[in-house]
N, C-alpha and C positions, 0 to 999 in steps of 0.2 A: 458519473460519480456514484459511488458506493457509499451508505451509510456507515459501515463501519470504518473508513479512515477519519470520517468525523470527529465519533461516538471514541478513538483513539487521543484524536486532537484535544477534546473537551476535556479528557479524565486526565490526561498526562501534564497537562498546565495545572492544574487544581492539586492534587498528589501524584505522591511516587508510591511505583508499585510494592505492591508487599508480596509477593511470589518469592520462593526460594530459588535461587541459581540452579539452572537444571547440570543436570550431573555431566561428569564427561563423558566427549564421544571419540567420534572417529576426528582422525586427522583432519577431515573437509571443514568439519566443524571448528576445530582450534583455529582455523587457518580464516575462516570467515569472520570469528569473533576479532579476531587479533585489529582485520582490517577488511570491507570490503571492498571489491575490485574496481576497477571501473570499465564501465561495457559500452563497445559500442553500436548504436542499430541506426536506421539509417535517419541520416540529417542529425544526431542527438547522443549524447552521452550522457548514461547512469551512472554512477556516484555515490558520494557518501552527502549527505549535510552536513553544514559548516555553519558555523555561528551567523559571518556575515551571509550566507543567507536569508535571516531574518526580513528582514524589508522587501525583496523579492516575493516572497510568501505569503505578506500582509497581503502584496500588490496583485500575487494571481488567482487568490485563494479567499479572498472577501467581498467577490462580487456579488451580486443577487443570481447571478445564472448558475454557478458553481455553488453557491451552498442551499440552492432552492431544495433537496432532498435531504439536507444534511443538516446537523445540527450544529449552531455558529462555532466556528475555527476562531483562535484566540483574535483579538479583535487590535494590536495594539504590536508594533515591534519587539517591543519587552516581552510578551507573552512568546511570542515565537522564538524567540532566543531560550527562554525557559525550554519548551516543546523541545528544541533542536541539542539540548542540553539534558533531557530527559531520554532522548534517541537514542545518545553516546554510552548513556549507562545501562538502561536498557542492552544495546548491541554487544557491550563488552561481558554482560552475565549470558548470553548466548540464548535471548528472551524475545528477542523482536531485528526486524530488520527494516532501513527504508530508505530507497533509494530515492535521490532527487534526479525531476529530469530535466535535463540541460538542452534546450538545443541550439543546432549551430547559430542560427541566424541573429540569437540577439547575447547567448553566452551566458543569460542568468536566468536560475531556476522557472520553472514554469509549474512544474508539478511532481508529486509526490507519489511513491509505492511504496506500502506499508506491508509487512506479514510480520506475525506474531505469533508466537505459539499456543494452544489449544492443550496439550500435554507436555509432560516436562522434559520425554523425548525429544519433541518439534517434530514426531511423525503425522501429526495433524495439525493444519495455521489455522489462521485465518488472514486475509487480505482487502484490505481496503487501498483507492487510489483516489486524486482527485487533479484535474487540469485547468488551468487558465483558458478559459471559454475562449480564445481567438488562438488554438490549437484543436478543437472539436474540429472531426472532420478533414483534418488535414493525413491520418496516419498516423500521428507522431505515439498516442495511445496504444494503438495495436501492438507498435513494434515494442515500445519502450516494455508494455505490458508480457508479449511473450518472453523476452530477456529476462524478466525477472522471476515470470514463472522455472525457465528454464534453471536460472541461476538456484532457485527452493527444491527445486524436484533433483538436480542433478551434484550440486557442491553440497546443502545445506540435511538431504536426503528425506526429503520433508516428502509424504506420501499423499497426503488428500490436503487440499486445502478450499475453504468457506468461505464463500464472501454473501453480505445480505445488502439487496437495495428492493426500497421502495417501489410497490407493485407500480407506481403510477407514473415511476424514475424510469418512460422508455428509452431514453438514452442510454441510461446503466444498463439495464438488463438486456438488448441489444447487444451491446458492448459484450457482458458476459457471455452472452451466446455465441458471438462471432467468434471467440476466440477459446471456445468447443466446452463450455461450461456446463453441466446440467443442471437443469431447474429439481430440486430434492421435494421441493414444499413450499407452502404457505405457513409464514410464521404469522399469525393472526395478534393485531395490536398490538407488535411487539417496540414499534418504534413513536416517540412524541415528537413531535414538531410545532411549536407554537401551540402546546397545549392540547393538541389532536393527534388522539391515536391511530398510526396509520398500520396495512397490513406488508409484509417484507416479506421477499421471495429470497428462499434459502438456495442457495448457486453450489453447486461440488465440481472441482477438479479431480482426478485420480490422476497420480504422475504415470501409472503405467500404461494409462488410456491414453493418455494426453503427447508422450514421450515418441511415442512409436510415427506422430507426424512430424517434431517439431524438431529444430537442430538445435546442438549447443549451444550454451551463449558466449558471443566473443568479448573475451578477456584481454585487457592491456593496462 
């Protein structure tokens, strides 16, 4: 789990954003904002969020294993409903993207991919994820995770995207790595957690570094 889908969760319940609607683009763009797809990788389909979602959310997303790097996720089903209400308008100004992931065996949400733009292009994100700890370790991550990169680098035309997790988060940053990230830096004190400032390792993607291993993602 990445600090930044948190550090998303936290602000986006409390206020809406004040960013202007980035300008128009290309077709891929219209077409993503309109609706996102749904994709599928293996054992599991990404998605849009949906309201009844909510309760799912509370349930994969508020345990102590999942938010130990992260700063607390709304805490209450009303709050996620808000969040997931916050996504829709977000998604429709062509400002942020977040796929839920579904997998087969139980049918409701487990966890979440977030990107959001950096510029008003969306030629730089950023990306935060977070999963229901009794999916660690299974795969379900990887695949869900490459699919959506694919989907930002390839529909979306987004070129570098960010992600920051706590130095001390080696599951997150592991995870980044595994799935061809590079370490850019140390962001020194940039993240609090109960009060204590901790150091966050800045991750970069390049889509045309990343593209040349990875396949499309499948659409239906």
């Amino acid at each position: 789990m990445t600090t930044a889908q948190s550090m998303l969760l936290r602000k986006t319940v409390a206020t809406r954003a004040t960013a202007a609607a980035a300008p128009a683009r290309a077709v891929a763009v219209t077409d993503w904002r309109t609706a996102l797809p749904r994709m599928r990788v293996e054992d599991a389909t990404l998605r849009e969020l949906q309201v009844s979602d909510a309760p799912a959310l509370l349930q994969a997303l508020s345990t102590e294993q999942v938010t130990r790097f992260i700063s607390p996720p709304p805490t209450t089903v009303e709050g996620f409903e808000r969040f997931i209400a916050w996504t829709a308008g977000e998604h429709a100004a062509g400002r942020y993207i977040c796929f839920a992931i579904v997998p087969d065996d139980c049918g409701t949400v487990k966890g979440i991919i977030q990107i959001r733009q950096l510029d008003p292009s969306f030629h730089v994100g950023e990306w935060g994820f977070a999963l229901d700890h009794e999916y660690w370790g299974t795969g379900l991550f990887q695949a869900a995770a490459k699919a959506a990169l694919a989907f930002a680098f390839t529909c979306v035309g987004v070129h570098r995207l960010e992600a920051r997790a706590a130095v001390d988060n080696g599951r997150g940053n592991g995870a980044l790595r595994k799935l061809g990230a590079t370490a850019d830096g140390v962001l020194r004190r940039s993240f609090i957690k109960d009060g204590i400032y901790h150091d966050q390792i800045l991750w970069g993607i390049v889509s045309s570094e990343w593209m040349q291993e990875a396949p499309p993602p499948r659409l239906h």
